[in-house]
N, CA, C and O of each residue as an XYZ file, in Angstrom:
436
protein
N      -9.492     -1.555    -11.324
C      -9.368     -0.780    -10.109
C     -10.754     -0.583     -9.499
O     -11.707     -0.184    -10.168
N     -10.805     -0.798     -8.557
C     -12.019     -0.678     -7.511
C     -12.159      0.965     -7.271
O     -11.298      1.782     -6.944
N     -13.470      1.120     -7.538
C     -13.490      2.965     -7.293
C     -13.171      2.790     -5.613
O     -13.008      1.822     -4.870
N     -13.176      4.555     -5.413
C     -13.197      4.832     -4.058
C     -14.286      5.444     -3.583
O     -14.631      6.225     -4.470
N     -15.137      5.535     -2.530
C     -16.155      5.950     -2.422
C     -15.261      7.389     -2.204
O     -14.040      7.443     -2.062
N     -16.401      8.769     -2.219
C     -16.578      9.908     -2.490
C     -15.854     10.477     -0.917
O     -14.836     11.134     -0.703
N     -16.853      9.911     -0.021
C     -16.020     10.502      1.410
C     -14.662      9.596      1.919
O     -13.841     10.193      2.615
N     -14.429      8.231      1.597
C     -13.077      8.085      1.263
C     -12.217      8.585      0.687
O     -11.105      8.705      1.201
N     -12.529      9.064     -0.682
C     -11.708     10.033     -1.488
C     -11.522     10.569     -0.765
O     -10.597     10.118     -0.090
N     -12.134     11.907     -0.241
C     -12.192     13.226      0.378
C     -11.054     13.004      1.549
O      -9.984     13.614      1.546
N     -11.439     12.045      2.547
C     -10.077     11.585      3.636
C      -8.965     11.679      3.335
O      -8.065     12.364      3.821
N      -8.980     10.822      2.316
C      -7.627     10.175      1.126
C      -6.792     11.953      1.067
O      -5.826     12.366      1.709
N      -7.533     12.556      0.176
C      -6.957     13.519     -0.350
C      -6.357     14.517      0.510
O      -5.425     15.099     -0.046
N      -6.665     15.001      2.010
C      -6.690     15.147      2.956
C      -5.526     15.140      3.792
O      -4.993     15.946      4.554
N      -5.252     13.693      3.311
C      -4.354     13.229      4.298
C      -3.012     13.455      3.784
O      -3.263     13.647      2.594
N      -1.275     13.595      3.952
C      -0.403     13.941      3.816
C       0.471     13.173      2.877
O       1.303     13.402      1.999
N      -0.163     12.044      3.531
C       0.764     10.751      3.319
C       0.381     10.173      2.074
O       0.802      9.080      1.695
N      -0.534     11.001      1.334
C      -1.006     10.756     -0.120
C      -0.498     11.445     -0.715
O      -0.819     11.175     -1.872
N       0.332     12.464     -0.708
C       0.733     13.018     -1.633
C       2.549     12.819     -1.860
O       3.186     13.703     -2.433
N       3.086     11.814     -1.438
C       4.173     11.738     -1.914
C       4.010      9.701     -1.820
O       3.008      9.057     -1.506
N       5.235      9.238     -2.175
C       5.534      7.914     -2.785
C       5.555      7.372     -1.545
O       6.248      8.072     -0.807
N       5.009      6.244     -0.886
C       5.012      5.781      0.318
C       6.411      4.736      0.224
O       6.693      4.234      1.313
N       7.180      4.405     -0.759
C       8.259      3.615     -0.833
C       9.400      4.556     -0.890
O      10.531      4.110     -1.083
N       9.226      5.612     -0.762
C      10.485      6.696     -1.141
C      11.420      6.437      0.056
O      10.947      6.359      1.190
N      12.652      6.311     -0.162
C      13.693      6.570      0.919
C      15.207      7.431      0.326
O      15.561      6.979     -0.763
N      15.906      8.303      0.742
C      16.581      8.979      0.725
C      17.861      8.161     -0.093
O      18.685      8.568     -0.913
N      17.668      7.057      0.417
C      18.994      6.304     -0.756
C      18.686      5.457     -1.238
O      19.375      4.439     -1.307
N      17.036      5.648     -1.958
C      16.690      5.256     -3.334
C      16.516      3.727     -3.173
O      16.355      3.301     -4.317
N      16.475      2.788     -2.368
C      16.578      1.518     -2.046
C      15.800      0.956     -3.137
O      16.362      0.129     -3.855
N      14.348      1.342     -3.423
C      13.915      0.980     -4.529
C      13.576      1.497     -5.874
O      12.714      1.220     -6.708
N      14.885      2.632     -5.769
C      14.964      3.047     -7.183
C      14.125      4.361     -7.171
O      13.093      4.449     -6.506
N      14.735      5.637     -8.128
C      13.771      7.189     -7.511
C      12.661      6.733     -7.972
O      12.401      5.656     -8.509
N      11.801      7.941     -7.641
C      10.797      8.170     -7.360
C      10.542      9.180     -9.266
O      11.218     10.178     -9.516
N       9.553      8.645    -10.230
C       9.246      9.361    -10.998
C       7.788      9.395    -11.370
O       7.070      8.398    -11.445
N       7.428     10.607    -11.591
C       5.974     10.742    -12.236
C       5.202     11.161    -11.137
O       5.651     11.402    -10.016
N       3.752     11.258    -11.574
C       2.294     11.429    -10.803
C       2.789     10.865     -9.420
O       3.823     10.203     -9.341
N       2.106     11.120     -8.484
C       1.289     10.551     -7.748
C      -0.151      9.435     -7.961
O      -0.961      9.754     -8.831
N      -0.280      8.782     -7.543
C      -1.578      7.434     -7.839
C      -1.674      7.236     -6.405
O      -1.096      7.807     -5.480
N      -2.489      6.350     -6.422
C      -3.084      5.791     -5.387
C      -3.312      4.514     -5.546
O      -4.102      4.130     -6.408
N      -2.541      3.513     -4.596
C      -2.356      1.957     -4.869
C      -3.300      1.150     -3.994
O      -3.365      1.320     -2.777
N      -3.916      0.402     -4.559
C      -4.582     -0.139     -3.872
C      -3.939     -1.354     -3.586
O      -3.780     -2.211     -4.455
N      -3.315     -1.573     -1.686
C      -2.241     -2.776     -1.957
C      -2.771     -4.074     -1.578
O      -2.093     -5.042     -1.921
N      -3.903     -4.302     -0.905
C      -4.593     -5.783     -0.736
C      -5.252     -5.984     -1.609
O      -5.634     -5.106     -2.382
N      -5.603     -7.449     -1.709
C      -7.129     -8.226     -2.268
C      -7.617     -8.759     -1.375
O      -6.802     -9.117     -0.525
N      -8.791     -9.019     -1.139
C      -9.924     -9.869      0.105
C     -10.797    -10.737     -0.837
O     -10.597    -10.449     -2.017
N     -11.447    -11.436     -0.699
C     -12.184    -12.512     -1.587
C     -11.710    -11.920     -3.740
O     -12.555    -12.191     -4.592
N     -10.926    -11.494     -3.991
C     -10.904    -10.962     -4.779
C     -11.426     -9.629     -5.608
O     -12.154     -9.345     -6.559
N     -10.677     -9.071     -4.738
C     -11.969     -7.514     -4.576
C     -10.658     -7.301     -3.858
O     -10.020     -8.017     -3.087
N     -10.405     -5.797     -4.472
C      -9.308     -4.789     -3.677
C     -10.024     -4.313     -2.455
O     -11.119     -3.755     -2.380
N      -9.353     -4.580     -1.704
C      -9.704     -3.587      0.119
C      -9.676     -2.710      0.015
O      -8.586     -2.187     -0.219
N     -11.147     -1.725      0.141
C     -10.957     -0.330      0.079
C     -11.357      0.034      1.328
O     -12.514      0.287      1.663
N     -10.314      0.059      2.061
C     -10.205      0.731      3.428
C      -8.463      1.919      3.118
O      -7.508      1.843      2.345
N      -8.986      3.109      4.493
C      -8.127      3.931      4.142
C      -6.168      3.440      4.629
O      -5.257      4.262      4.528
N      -5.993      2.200      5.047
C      -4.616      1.805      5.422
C      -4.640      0.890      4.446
O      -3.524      0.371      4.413
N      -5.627      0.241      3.307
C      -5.074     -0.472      2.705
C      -5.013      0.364      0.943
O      -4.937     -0.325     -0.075
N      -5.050      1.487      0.919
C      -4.631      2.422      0.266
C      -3.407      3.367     -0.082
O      -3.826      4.501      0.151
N      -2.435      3.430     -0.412
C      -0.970      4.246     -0.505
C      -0.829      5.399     -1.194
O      -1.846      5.842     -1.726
N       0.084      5.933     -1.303
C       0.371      6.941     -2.276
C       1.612      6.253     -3.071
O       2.477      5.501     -2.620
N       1.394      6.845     -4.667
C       2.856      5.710     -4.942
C       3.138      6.671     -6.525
O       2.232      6.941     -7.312
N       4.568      7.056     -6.702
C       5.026      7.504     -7.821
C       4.821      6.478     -8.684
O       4.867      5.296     -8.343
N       4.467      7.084    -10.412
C       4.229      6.048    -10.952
C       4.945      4.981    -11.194
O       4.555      3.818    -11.295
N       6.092      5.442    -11.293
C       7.676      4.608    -11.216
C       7.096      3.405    -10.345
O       6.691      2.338    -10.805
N       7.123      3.690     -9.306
C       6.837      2.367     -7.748
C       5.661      1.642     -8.395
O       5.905      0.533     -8.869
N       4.842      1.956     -8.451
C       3.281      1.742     -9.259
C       3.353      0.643     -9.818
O       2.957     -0.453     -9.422
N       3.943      0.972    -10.897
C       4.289      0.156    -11.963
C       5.241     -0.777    -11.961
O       5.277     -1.504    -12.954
N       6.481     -1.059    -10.616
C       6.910     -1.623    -10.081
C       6.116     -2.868     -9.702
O       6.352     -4.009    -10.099
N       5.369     -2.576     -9.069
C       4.741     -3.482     -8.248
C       4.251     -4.541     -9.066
O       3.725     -5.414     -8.377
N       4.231     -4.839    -10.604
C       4.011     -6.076    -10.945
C       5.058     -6.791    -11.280
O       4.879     -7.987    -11.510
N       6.191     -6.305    -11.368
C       7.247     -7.025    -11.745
C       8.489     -7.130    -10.381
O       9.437     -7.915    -10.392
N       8.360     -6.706     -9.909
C       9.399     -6.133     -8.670
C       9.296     -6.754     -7.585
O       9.061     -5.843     -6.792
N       9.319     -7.975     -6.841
C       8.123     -8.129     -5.610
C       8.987     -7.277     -4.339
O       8.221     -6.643     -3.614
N      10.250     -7.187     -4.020
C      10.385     -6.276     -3.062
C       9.926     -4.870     -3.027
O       9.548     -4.350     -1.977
N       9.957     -4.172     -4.296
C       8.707     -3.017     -3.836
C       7.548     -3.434     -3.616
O       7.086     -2.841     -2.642
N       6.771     -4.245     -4.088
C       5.316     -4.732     -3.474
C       5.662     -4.648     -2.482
O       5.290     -3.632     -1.894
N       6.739     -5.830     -1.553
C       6.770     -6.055     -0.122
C       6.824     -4.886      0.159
O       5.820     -4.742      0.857
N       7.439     -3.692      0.078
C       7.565     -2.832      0.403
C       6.105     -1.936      0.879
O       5.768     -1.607      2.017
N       5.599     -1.756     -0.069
C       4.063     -1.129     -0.022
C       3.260     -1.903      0.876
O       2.675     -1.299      1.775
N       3.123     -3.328      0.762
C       2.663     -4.326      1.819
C       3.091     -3.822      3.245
O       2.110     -3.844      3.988
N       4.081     -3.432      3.797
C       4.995     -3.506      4.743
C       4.563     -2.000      5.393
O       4.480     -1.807      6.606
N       4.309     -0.990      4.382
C       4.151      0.240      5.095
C       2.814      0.163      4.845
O       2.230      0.987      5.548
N       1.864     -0.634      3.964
C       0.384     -0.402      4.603
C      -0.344     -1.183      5.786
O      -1.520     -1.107      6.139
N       0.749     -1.996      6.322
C       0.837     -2.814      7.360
C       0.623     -2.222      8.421
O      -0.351     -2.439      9.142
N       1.861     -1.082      8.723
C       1.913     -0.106      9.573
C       0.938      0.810      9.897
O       0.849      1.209     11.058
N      -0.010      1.306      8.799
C      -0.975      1.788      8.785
C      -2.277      1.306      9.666
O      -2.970      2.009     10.401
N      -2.416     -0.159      9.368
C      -3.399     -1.077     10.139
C      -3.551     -1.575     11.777
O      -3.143     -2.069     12.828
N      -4.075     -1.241     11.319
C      -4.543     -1.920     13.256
C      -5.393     -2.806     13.375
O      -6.435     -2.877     12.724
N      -4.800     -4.009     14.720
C      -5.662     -5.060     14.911
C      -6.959     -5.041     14.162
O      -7.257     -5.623     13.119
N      -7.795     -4.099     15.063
C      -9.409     -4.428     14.488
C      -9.270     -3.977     12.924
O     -10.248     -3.819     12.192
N      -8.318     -3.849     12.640
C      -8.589     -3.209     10.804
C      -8.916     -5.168      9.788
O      -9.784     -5.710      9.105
N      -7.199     -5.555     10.507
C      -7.162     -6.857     10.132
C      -8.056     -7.904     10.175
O      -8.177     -8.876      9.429
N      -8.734     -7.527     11.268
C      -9.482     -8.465     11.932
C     -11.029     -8.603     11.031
O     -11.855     -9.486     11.257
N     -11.159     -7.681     10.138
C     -12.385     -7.578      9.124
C     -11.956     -8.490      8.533
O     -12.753     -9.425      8.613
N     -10.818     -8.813      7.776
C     -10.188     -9.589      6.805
C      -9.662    -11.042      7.900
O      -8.457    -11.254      8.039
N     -10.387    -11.669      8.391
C      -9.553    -12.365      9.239
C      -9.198    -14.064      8.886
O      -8.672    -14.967      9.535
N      -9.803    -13.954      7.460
C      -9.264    -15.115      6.337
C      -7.661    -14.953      6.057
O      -6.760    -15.775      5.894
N      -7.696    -13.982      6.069
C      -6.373    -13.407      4.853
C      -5.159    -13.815      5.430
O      -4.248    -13.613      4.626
N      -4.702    -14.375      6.639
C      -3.636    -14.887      7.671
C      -2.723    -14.002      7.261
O      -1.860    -14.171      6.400
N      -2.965    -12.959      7.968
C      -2.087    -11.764      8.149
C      -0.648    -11.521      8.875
O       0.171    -10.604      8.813
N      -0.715    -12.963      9.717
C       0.500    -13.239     10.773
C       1.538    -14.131      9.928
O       2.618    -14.500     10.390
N       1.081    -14.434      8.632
C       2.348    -15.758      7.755
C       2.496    -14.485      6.635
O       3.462    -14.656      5.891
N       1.928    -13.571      6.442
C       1.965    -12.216      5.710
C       3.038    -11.299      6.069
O       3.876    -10.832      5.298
N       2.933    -11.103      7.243
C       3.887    -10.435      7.994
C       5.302    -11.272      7.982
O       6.300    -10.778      7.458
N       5.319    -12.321      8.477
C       6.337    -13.019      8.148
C       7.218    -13.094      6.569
O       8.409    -13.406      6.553
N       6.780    -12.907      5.840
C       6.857    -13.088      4.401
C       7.614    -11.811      4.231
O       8.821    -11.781      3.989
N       6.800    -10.686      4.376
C       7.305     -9.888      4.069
C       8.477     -9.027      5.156
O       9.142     -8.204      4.526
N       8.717     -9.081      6.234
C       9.606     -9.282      6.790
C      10.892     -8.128      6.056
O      11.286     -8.619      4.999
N      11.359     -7.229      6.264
C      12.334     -6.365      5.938
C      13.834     -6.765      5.858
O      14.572     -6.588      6.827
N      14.415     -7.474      4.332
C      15.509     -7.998      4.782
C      16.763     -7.267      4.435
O      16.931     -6.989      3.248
N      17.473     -6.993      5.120
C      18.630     -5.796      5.688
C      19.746     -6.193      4.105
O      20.810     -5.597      3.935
């Protein structure tokens, strides 16, 4: 895990949307929600986790721990730290072809 710098933390902690499971939905789509709170770090960039504050989540450990075996919760976390980002966010990372990314992960009903 890639630390977080100190005034990132501080944002992080701050912010709302860190303190509950960013995959949570009311009818459980990917299964409840158990344990801690964590903090997921959901990209890689040259191999090195993105530590920017949209490519960061909040995630029960349940989801967490999901995410290596599960790939629709990944997509999932992918998908809402997506939402988080904005053009110029992406645009740091502008190797990473973020537009066949999006496609991929894609929300399927």
């Amino acid at each position: 895990m890639r630390p977080i710098p100190p005034k990132m933390r501080q944002e992080l902690a701050s912010d709302p949307r860190m303190r509950q499971c960013s995959v949570w939905t009311p009818n459980a789509r990917y299964g409840p929600c158990e344990g801690r709170i964590e903090w997921h770090h959901v990209w890689t960039y040259g191999g090195k986790q993105i530590n920017e504050p949209w490519a960061i989540v909040g995630a029960c450990h349940q989801h967490h721990e999901d995410v290596k075996k599960e790939p629709e919760t990944r997509k999932a976390f992918e998908r809402y730290s997506l939402g988080l980002a904005t053009a110029a966010d992406l645009m740091k990372y502008s190797r990473k072809g973020w537009d066949q990314i999006k496609k991929s992960i894609a929300y399927e009903a």
